[in-house]
C-alpha positions as CSV (number, residue, x, y, z in Angstrom):
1,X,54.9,-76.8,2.5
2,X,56.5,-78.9,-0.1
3,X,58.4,-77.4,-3.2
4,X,59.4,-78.8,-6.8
5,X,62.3,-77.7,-8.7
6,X,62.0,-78.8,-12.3
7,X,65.0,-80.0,-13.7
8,X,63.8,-82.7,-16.0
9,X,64.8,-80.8,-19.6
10,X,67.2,-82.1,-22.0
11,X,68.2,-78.1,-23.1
12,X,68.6,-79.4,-26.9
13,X,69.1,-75.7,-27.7
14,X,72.6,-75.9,-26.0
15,X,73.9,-78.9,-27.1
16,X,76.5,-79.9,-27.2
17,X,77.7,-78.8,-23.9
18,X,74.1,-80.2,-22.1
19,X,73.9,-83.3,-24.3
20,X,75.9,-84.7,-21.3
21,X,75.0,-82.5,-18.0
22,X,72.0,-80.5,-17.0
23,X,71.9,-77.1,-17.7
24,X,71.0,-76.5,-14.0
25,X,74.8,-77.6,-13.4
26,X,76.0,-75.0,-15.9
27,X,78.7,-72.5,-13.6
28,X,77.2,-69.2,-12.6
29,X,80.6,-68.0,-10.2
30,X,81.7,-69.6,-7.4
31,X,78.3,-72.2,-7.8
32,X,75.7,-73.0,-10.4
33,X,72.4,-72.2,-11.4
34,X,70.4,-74.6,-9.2
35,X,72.4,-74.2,-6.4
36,X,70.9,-70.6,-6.0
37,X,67.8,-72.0,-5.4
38,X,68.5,-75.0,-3.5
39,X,70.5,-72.2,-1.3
40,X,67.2,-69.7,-1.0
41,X,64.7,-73.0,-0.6
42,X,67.5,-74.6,2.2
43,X,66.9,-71.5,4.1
44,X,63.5,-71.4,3.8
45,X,62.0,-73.5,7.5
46,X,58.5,-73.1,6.1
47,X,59.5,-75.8,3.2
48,X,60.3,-78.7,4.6
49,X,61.0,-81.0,1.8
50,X,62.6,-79.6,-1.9
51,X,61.7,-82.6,-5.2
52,X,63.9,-82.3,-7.7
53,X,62.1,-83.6,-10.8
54,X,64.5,-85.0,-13.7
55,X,64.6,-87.5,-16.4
56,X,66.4,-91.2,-16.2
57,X,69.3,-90.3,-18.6
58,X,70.4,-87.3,-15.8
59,X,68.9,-89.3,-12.7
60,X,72.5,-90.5,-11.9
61,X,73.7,-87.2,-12.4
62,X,71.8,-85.8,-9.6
63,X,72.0,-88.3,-7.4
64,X,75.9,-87.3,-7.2
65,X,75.2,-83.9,-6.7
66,X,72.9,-84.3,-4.0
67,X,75.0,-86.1,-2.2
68,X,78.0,-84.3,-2.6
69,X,75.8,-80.7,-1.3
70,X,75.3,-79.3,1.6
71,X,71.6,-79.2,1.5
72,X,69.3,-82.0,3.5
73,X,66.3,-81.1,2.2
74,X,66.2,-82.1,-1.8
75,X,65.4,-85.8,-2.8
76,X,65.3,-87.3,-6.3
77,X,61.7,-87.9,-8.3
78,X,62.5,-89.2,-11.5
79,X,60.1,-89.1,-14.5
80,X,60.2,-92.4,-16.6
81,X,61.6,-90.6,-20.1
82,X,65.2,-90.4,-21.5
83,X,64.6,-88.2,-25.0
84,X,63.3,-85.5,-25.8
85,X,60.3,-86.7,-27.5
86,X,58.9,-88.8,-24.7
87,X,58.7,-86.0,-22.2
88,X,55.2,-85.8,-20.6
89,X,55.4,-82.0,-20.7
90,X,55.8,-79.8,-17.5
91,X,52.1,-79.7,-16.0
92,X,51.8,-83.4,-16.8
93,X,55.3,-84.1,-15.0
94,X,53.8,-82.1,-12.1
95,X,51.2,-84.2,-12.3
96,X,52.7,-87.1,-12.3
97,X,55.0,-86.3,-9.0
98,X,52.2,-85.5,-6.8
99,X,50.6,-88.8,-7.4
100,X,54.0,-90.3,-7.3
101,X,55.3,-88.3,-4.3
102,X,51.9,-87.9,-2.8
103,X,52.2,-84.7,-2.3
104,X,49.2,-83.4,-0.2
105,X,50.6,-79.4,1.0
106,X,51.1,-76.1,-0.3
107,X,53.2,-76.5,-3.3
108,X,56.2,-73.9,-5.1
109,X,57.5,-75.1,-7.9
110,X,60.4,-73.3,-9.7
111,X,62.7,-74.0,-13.0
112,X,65.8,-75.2,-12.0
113,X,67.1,-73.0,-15.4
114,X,65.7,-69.5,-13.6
115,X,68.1,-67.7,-12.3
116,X,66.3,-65.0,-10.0
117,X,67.5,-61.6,-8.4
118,X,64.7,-62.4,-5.7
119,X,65.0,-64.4,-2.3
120,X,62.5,-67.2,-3.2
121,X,61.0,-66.4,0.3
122,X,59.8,-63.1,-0.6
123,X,57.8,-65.3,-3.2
124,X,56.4,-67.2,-0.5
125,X,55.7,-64.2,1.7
126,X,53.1,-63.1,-1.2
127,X,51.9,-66.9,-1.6
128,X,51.0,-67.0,2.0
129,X,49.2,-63.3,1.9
130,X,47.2,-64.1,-0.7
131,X,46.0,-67.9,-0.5
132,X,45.5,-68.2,-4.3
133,X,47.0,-70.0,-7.2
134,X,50.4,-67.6,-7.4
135,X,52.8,-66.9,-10.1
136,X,56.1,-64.5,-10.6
137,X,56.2,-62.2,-13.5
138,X,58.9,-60.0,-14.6
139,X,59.0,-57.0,-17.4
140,X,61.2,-58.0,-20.1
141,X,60.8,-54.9,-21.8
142,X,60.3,-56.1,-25.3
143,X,57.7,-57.0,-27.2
144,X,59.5,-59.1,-29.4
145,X,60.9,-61.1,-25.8
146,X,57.5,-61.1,-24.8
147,X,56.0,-63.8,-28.1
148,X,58.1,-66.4,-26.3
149,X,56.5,-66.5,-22.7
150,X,52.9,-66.5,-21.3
151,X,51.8,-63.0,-20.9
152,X,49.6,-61.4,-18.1
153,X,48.0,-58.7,-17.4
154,X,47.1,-57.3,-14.0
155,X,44.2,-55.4,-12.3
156,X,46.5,-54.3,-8.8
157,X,48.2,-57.9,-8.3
158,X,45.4,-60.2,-9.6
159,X,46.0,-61.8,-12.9
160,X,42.8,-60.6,-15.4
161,X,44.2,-61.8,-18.3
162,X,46.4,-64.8,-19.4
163,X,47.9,-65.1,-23.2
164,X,50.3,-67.9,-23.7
165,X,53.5,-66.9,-26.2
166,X,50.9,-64.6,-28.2
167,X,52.0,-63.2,-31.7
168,X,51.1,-59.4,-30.9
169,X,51.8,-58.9,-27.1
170,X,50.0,-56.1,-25.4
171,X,52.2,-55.6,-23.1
172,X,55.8,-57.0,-21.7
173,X,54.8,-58.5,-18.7
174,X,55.8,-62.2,-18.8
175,X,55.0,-65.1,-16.4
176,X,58.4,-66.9,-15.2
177,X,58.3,-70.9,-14.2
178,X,58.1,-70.0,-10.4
179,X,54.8,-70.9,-9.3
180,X,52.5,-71.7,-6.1
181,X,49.3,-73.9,-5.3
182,X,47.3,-74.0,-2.2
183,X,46.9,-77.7,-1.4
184,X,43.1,-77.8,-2.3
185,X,44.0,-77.0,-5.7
186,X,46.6,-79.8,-6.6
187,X,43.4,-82.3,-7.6
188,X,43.0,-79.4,-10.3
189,X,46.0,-81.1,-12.0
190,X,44.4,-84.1,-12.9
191,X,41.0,-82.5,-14.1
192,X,42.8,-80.0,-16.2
193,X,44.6,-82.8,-18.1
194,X,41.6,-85.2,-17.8
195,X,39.8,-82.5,-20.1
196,X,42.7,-82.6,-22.8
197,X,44.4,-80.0,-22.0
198,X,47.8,-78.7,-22.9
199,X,50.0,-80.9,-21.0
200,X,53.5,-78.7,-21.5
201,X,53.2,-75.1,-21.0
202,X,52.0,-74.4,-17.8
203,X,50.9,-70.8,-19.0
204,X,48.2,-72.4,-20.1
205,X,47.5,-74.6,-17.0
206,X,47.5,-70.6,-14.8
207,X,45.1,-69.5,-17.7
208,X,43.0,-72.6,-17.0
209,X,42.8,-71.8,-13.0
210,X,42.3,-68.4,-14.1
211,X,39.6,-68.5,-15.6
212,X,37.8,-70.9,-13.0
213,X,38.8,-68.4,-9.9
214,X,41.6,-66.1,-8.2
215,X,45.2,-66.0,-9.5
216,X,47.6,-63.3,-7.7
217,X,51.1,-62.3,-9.5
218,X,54.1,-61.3,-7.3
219,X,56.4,-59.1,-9.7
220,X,60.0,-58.1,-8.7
221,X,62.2,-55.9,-10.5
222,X,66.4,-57.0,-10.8
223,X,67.5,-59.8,-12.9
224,X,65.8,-62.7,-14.4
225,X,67.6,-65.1,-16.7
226,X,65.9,-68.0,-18.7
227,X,68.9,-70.3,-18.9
228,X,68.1,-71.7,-22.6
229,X,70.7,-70.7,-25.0
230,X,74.4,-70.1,-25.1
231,X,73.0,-66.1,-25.5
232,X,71.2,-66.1,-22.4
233,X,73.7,-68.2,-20.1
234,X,76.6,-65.9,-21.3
235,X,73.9,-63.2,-20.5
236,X,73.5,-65.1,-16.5
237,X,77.2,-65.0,-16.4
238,X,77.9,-61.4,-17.3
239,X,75.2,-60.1,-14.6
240,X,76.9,-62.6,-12.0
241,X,79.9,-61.5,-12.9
242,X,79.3,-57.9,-13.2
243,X,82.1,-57.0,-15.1
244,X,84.6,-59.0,-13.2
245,X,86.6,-61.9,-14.3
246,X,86.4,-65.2,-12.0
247,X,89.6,-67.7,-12.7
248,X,89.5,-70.5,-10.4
249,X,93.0,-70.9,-7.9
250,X,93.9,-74.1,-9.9
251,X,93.3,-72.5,-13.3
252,X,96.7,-71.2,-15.4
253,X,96.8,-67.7,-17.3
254,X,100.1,-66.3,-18.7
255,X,100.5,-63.0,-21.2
256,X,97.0,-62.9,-21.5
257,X,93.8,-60.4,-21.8
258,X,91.1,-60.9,-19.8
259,X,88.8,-58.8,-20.4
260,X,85.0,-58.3,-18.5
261,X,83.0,-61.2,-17.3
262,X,85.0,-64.2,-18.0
263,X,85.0,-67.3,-16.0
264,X,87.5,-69.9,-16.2
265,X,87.3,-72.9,-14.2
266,X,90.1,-75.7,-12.6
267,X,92.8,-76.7,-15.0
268,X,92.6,-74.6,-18.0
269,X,95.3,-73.5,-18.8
270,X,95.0,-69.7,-21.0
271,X,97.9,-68.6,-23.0
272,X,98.6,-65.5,-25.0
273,X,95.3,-65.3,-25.6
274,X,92.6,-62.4,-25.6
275,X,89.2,-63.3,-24.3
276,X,85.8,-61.5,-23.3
277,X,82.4,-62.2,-22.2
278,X,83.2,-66.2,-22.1
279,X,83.0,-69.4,-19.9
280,X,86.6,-71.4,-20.3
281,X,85.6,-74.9,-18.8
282,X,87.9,-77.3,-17.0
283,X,91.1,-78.8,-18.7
284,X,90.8,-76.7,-21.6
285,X,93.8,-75.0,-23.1
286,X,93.4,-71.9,-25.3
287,X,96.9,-70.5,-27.0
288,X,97.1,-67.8,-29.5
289,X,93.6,-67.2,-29.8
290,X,91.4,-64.2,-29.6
291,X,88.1,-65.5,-27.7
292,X,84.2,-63.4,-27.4
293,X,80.9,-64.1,-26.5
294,X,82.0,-68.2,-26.6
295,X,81.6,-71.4,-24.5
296,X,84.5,-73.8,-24.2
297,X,83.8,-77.2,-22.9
298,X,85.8,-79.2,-20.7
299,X,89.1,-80.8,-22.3
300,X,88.7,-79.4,-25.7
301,X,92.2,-77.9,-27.5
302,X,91.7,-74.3,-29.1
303,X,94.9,-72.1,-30.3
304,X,95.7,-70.2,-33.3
305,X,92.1,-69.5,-33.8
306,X,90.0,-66.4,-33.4
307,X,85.9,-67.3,-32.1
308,X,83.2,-65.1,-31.9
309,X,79.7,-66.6,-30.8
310,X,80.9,-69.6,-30.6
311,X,79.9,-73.4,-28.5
312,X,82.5,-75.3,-28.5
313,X,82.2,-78.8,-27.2
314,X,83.9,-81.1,-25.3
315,X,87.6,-82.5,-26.3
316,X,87.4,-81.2,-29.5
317,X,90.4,-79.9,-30.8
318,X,90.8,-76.7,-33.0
319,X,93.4,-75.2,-34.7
């Protein structure tokens, strides 16, 4: 079994603090969010080989941090794009890497923004019970939430309905980017986009197969987090976190508040300062400041200030 996790998104949304690194690499404790999956795929002896599909401008990027892991299964497939606007879309990336890769065996392919509260094996586990087209869906428990993903619905754990971001959800059940294809259906790839299909959501890609046969839905309950935004990485953090405060052993805080779920990495140095529900990256320095809900970038100056909400990017200086 072979598995691809998608990493080849330029997270505009969170710019500037991804302009220059993947979101995958953003800190979730002691790690960060890819390597929770790497870690559950690593561990994994029915997958054999992990693809990591990116774009040129962050190829380099994870070639580093492949070789600096501790994982032997994940090699690079890099998709010819470097903006935005020349992305081929996720089911024609997919696409793409199976020719490229030829890539012949049961496939999973996950986000390499999800951060899940399930062992990707128990995903498998279903995958391999049922033989069909699988996906993962999770109650976000809005309606509102629910307009930005592909909804399902469900007879038992067979997907009878697919609606992809619909403007009046019926329900709050969402599908999440963690998927799984028998090998006889990869071809299906090809003739989906050959008819001119959508070539970016792959909600609509499930719909497509749903339509033409049997599509099973493994639901979980826990955590899922959609790494897109400064809200919902803050949101990743806080669960992590769970109302603790991480400061890395090289990191420097004097007559200061932390409060819940902060993280402060190497070499920033925190000064009579109040912060809460934040990420302090490495080498900055915060002084007389009062800090919420905010993301500080590496080497960036911030004192005499008080931030709420706030993406602050790197060595930027504010007083």
């Amino acid at each position: 079994m072979k598995a691809v996790v998608l990493a080849g998104g330029y997270a505009t949304r969170m710019w500037p603090i991804t302009k220059h690194r993947p979101k995958m690499f953003l800190p979730v404790g002691e790690g960060t969010v890819i390597d929770v999956i790497f870690e559950d795929l690593e561990a994994d002896d029915r997958i054999d080989e992990v693809f990591v599909s990116t774009n040129e401008r962050f190829a380099e990027t994870f070639e580093t941090f492949l070789d600096d892991a501790p994982y032997a299964k994940p090699t690079l497939s890099v998709e010819e794009t470097v903006e935005e606007d020349e992305k081929f879309g996720v089911v024609g990336a997919l696409a793409q890497l199976i020719e490229r890769e030829g890539v012949d065996d049961d496939l999973v392919v996950i986000a390499g923004d999800n951060l899940l509260s399930f062992d990707v094996g128990e995903f498998v586990d279903f995958f391999e019970s049922k033989g069909t087209p699988c996906l993962a869906a999770y109650d976000v428990g809005s309606r509102e939430r629910a307009k930005s993903y592909g909804l399902v619905q469900l007879d038992g754990d067979r997907v009878v309905d697919f609606q992809e971001k619909p403007d009046d959800p019926q329900s709050t059940l969402v599908s999440i980017a963690c998927y799984a294809f028998p090998a006889e259906t990869l071809p299906d790839f090809e003739t989906y986009l050959a008819d001119g299909n959508n070539p970016d959501e792959p909600g609509w890609f499930m719909q497509w197969l749903q339509d033409r046969g049997t599509v099973h839905a493994f639901t979980f309950d826990g955590a899922w987090f959609d790494i897109g935004t400064p809200e919902s990485y803050l949101d990743a953090v806080s669960w992590y976190l769970d109302g603790e405060t991480y400061v890395h052993e090289n990191a420097t805080v004097e007559n200061s508040d932390l409060g819940e779920n902060v993280h402060v990495m190497a070499d920033a140095s925190i000064s009579n300062s109040s912060l809460e529900r934040s990420v302090v990256f490495a080498d900055a320095v915060i002084r007389n400041a009062d800090i919420r809900n905010t993301i500080v970038d590496e080497d960036t100056h911030v004192e005499n200030l008080d931030l709420s909400n706030a993406l602050i990017g790197a060595h930027s200086h504010l007083e």
